[in-house]
N, CA, C and O atoms as a DFTB+ gen file, in Angstrom:
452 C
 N C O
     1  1      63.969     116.444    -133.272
     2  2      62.737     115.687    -133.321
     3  2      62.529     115.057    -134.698
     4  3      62.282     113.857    -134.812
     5  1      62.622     115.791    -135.624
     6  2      62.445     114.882    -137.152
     7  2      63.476     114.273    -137.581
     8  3      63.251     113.942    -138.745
     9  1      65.000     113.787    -137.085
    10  2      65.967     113.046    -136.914
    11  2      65.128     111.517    -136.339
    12  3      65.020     110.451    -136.945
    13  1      64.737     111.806    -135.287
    14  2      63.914     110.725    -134.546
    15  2      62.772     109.803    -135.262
    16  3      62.714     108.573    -135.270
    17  1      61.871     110.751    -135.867
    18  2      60.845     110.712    -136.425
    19  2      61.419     109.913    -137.545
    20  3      61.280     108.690    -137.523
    21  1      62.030     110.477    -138.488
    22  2      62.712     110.124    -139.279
    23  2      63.703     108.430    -139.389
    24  3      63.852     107.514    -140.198
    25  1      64.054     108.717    -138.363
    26  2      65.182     107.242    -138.183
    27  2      63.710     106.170    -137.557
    28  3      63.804     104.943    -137.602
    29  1      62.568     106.794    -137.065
    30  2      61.465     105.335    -137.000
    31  2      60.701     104.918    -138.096
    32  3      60.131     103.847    -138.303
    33  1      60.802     106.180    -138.924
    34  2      59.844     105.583    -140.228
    35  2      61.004     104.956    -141.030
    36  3      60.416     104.281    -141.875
    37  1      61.965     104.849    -141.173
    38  2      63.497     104.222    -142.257
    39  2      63.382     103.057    -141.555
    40  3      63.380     102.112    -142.343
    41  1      63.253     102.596    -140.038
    42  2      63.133     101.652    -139.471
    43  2      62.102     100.726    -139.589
    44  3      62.108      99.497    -139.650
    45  1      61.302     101.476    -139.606
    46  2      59.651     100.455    -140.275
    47  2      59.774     100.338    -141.598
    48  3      59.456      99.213    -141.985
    49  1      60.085     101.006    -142.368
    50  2      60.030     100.904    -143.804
    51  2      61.269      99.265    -144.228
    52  3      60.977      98.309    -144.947
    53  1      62.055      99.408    -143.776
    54  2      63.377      98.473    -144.168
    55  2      62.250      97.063    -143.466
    56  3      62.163      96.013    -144.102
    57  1      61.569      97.231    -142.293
    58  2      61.139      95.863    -141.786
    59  2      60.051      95.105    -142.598
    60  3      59.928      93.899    -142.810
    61  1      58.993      96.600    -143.151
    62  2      57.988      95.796    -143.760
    63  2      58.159      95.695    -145.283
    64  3      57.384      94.930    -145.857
    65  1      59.132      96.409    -146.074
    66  2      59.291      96.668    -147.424
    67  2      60.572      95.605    -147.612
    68  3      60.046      95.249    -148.666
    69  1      61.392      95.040    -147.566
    70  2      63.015      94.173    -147.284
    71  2      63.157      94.953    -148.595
    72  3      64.138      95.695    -148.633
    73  1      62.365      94.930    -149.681
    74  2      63.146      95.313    -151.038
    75  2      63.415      96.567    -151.108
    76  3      64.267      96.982    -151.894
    77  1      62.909      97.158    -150.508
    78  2      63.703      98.928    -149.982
    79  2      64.713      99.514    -149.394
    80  3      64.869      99.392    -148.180
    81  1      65.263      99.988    -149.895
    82  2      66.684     100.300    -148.853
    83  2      66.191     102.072    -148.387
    84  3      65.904     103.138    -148.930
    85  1      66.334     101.503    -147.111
    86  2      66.439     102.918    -146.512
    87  2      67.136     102.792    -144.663
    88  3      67.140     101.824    -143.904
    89  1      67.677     104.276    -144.454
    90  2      68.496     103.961    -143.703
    91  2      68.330     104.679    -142.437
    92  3      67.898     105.827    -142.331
    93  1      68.840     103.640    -141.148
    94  2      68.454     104.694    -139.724
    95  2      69.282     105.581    -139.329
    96  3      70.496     105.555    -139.531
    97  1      68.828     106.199    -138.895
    98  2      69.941     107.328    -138.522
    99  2      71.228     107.174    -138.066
   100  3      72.225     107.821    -138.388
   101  1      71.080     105.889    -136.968
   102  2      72.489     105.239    -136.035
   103  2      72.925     104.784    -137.195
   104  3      73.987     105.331    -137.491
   105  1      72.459     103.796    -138.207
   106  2      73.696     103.470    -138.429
   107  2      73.584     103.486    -139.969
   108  3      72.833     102.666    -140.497
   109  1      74.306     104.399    -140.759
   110  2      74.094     104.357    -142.271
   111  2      75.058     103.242    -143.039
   112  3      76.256     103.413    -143.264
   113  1      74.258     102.018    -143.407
   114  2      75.126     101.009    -144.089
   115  2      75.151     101.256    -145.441
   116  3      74.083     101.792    -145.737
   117  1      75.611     101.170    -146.066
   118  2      75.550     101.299    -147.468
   119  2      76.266     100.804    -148.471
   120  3      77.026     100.031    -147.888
   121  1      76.537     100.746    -149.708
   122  2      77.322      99.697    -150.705
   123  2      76.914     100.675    -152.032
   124  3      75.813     101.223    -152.092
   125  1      77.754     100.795    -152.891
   126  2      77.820     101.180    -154.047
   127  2      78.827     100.274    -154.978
   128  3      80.057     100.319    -154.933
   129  1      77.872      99.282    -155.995
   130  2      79.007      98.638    -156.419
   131  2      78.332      98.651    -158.439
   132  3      77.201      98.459    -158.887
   133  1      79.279      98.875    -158.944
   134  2      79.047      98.804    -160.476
   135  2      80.130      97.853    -161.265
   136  3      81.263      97.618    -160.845
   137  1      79.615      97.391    -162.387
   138  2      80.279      95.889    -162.789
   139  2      80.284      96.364    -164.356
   140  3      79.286      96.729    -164.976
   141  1      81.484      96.291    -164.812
   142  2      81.805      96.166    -166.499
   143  2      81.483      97.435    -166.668
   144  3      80.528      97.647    -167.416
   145  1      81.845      98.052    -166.336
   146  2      81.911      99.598    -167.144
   147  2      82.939      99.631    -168.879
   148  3      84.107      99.243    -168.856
   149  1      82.513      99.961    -169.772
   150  2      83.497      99.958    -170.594
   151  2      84.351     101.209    -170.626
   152  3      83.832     102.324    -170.667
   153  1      85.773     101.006    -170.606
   154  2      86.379     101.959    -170.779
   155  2      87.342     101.857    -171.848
   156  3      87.036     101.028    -172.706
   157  1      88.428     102.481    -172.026
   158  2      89.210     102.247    -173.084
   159  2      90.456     101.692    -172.909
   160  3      91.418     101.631    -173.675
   161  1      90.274     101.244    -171.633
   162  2      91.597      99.752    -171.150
   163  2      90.565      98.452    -171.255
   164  3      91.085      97.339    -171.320
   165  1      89.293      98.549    -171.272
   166  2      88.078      97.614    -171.002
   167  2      87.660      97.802    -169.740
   168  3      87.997      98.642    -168.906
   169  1      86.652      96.655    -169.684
   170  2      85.508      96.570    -168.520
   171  2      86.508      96.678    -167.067
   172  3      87.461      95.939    -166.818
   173  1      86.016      97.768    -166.241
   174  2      85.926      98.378    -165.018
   175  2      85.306      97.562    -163.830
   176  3      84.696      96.763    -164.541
   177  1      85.088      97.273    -162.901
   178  2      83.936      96.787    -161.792
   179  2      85.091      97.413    -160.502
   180  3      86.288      97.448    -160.216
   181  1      83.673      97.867    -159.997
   182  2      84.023      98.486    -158.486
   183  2      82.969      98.485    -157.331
   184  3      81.754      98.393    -157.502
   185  1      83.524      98.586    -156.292
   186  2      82.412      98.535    -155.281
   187  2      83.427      99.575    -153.741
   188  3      84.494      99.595    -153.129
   189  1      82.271     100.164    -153.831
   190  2      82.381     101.175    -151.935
   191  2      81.515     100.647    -151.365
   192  3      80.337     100.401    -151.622
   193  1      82.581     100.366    -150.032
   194  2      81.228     100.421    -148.716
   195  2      81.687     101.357    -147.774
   196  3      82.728     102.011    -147.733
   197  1      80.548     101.290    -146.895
   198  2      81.275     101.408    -144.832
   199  2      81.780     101.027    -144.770
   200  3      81.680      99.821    -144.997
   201  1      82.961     101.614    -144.379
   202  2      83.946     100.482    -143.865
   203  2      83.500      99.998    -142.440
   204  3      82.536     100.471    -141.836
   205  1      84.506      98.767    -141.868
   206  2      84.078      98.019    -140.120
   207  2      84.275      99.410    -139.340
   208  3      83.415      99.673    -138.499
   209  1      85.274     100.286    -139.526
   210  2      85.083     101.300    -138.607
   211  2      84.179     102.470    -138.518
   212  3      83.579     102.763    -139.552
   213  1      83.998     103.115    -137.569
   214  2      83.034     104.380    -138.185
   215  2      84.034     105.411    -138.613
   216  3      85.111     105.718    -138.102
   217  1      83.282     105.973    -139.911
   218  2      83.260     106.747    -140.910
   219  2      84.633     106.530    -141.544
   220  3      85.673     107.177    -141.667
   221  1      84.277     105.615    -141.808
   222  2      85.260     105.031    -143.344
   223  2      84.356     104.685    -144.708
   224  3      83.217     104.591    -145.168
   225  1      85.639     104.584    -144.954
   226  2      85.280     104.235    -146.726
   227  2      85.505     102.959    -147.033
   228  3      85.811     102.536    -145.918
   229  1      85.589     101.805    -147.938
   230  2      86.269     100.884    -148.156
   231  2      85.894     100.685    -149.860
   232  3      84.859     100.783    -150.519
   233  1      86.805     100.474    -150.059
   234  2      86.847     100.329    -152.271
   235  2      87.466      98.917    -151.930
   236  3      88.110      98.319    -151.068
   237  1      86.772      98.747    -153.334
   238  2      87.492      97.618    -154.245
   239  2      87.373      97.955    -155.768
   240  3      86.234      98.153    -156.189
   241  1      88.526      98.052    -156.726
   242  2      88.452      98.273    -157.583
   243  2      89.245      96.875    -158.779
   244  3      90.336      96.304    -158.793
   245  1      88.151      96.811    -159.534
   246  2      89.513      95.616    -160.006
   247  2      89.705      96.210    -161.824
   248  3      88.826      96.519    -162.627
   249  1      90.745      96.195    -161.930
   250  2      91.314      96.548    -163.239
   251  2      91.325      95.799    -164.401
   252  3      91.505      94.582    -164.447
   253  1      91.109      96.610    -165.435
   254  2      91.103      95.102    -167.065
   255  2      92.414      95.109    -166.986
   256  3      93.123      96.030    -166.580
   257  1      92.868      93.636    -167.545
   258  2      93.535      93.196    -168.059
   259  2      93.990      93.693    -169.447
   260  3      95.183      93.807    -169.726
   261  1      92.866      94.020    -170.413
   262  2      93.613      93.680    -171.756
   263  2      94.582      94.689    -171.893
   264  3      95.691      94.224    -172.159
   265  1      94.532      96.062    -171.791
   266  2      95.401      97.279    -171.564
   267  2      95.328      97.454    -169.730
   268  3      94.395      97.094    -169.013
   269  1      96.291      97.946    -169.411
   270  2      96.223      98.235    -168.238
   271  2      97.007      99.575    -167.970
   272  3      98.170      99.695    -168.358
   273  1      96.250     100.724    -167.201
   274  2      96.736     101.809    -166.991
   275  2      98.029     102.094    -166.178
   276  3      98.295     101.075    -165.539
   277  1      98.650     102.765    -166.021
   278  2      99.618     103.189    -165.280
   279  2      99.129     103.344    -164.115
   280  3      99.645     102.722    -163.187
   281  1      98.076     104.162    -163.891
   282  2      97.636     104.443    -162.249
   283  2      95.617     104.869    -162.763
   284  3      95.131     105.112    -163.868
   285  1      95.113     104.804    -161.692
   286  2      93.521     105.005    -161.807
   287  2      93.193     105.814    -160.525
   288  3      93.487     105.358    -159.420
   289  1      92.553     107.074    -160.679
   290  2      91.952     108.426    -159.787
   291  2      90.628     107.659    -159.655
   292  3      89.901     107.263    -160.566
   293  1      90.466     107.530    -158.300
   294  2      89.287     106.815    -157.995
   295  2      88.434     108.274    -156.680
   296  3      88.717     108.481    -155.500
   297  1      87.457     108.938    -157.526
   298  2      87.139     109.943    -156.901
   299  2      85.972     109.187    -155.257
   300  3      85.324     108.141    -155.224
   301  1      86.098     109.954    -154.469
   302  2      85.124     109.400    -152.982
   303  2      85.058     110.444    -152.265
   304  3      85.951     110.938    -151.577
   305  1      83.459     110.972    -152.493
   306  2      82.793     111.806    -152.110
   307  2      82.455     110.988    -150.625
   308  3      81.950     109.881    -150.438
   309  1      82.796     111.692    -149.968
   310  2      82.192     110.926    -148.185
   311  2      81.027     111.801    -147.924
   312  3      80.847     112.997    -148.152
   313  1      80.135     110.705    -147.278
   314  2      78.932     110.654    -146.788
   315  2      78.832     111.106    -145.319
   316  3      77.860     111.372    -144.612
   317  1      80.328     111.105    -145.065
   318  2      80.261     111.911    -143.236
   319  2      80.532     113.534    -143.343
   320  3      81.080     114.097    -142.396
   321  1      80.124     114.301    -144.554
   322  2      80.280     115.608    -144.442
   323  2      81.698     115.984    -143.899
   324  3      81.810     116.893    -143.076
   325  1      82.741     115.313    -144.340
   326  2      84.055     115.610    -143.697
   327  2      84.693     115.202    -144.842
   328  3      84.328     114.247    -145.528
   329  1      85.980     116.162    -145.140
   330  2      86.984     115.266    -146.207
   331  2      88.087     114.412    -145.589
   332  3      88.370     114.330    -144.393
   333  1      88.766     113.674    -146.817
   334  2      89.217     112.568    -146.324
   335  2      90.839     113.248    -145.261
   336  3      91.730     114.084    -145.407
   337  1      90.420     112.280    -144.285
   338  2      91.810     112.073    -143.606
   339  2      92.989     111.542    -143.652
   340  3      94.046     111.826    -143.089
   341  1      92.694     110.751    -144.375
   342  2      94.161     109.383    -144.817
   343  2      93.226     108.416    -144.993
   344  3      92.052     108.287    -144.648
   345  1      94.295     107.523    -145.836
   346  2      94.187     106.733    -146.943
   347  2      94.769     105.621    -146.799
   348  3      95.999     105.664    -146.747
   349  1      94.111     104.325    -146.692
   350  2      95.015     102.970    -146.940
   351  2      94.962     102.182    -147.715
   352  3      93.799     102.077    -148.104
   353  1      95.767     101.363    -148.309
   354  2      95.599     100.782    -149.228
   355  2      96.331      99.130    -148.963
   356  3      97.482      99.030    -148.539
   357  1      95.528      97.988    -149.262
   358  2      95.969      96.946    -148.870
   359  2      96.326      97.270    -147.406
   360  3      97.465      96.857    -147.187
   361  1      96.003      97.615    -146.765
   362  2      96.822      97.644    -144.824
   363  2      97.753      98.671    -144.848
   364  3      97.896      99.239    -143.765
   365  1      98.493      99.111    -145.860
   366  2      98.772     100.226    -145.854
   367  2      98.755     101.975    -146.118
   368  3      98.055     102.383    -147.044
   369  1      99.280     102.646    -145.559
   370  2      99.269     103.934    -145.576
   371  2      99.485     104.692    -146.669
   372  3     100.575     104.588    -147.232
   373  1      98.782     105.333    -147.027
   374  2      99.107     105.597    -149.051
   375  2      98.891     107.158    -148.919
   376  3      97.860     107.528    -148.357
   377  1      99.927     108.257    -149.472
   378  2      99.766     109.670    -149.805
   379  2      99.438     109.832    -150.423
   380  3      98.738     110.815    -150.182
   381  1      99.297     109.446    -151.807
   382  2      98.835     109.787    -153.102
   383  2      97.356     109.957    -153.202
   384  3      96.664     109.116    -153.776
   385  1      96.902     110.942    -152.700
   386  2      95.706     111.456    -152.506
   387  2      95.257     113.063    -152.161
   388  3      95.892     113.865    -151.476
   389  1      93.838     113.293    -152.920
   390  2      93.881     114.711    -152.483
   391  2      92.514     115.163    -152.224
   392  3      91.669     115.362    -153.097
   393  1      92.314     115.348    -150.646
   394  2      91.435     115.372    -150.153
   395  2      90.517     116.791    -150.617
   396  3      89.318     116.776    -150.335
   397  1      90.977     117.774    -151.189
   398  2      90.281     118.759    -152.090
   399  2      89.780     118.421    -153.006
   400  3      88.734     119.006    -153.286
   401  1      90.190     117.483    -153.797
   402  2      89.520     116.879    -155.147
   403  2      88.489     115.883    -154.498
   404  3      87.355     115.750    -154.958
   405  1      88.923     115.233    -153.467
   406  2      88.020     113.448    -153.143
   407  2      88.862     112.405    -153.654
   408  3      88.622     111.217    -153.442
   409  1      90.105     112.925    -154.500
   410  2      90.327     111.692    -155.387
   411  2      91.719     111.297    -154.231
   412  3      92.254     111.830    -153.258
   413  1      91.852     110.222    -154.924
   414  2      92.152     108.990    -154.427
   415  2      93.301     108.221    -155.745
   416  3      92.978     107.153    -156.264
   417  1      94.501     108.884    -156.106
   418  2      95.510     107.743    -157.259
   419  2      96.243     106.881    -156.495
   420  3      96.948     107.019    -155.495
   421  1      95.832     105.705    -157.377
   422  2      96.272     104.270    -157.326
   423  2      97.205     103.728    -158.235
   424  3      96.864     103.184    -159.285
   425  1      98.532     103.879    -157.810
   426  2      99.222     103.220    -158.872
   427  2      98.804     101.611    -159.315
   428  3      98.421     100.945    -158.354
   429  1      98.822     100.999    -160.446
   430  2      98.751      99.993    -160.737
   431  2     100.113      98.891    -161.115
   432  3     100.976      98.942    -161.992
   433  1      99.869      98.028    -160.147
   434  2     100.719      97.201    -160.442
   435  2     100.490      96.387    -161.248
   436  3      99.382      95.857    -161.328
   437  1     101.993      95.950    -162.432
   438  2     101.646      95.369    -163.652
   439  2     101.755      93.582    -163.233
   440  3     102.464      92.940    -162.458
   441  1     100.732      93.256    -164.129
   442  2     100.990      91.669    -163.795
   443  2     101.788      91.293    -164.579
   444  3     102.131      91.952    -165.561
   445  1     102.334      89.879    -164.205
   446  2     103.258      88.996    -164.904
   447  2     102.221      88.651    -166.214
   448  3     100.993      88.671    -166.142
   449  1     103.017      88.334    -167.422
   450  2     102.506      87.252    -168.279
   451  2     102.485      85.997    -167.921
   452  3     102.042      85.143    -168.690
């Protein structure tokens, strides 16, 4: 009953507030995205969403240029109370991951000059 209750007031709230984010029960959309982080390769920017399927993840991470790391642990705490199952990357299937930690290594590929 307070699932219900709950998913009608997130529902009224998102209609009459737009500048509020809050979410219905069916369907949790969400986005986490941060821009220029400084680090010590330089500025960072990333973004998680939902992915199109249910209960996915989807990243985008984009890497500095001026130094560039060998590989980047991109930790993802899931929001479906489940740890991760597998991992893709670009369309493909990626192991390098460890669903006890959350994390997620990404080798980095080096660009051309």
């Amino acid at each position: 009953m307070a699932a219900a209750v709950r998913s009608i007031y997130n529902a009224m709230t998102s209609c009459l507030y737009p500048d509020v984010t809050a979410f219905t029960e069916e369907y949790r959309r969400w986005r986490i995205e941060v821009y220029d982080i400084e680090t010590i390769f330089g500025k960072v920017t990333y973004a998680m969403r939902h992915g199109d399927s249910p209960k996915t993840i989807e990243a985008n991470v984009v890497i500095p240029s001026r130094i560039q790391p060998q590989r980047v642990l991109l930790f993802v705490r899931s929001p479906f109370e489940r740890s991760i199952k597998s991992v893709r990357i670009n369309g493909a299937d990626w192991c390098q991951w460890d669903g006890d930690r959350e994390a997620v290594t990404v080798v980095v590929q080096r660009r051309s000059e």
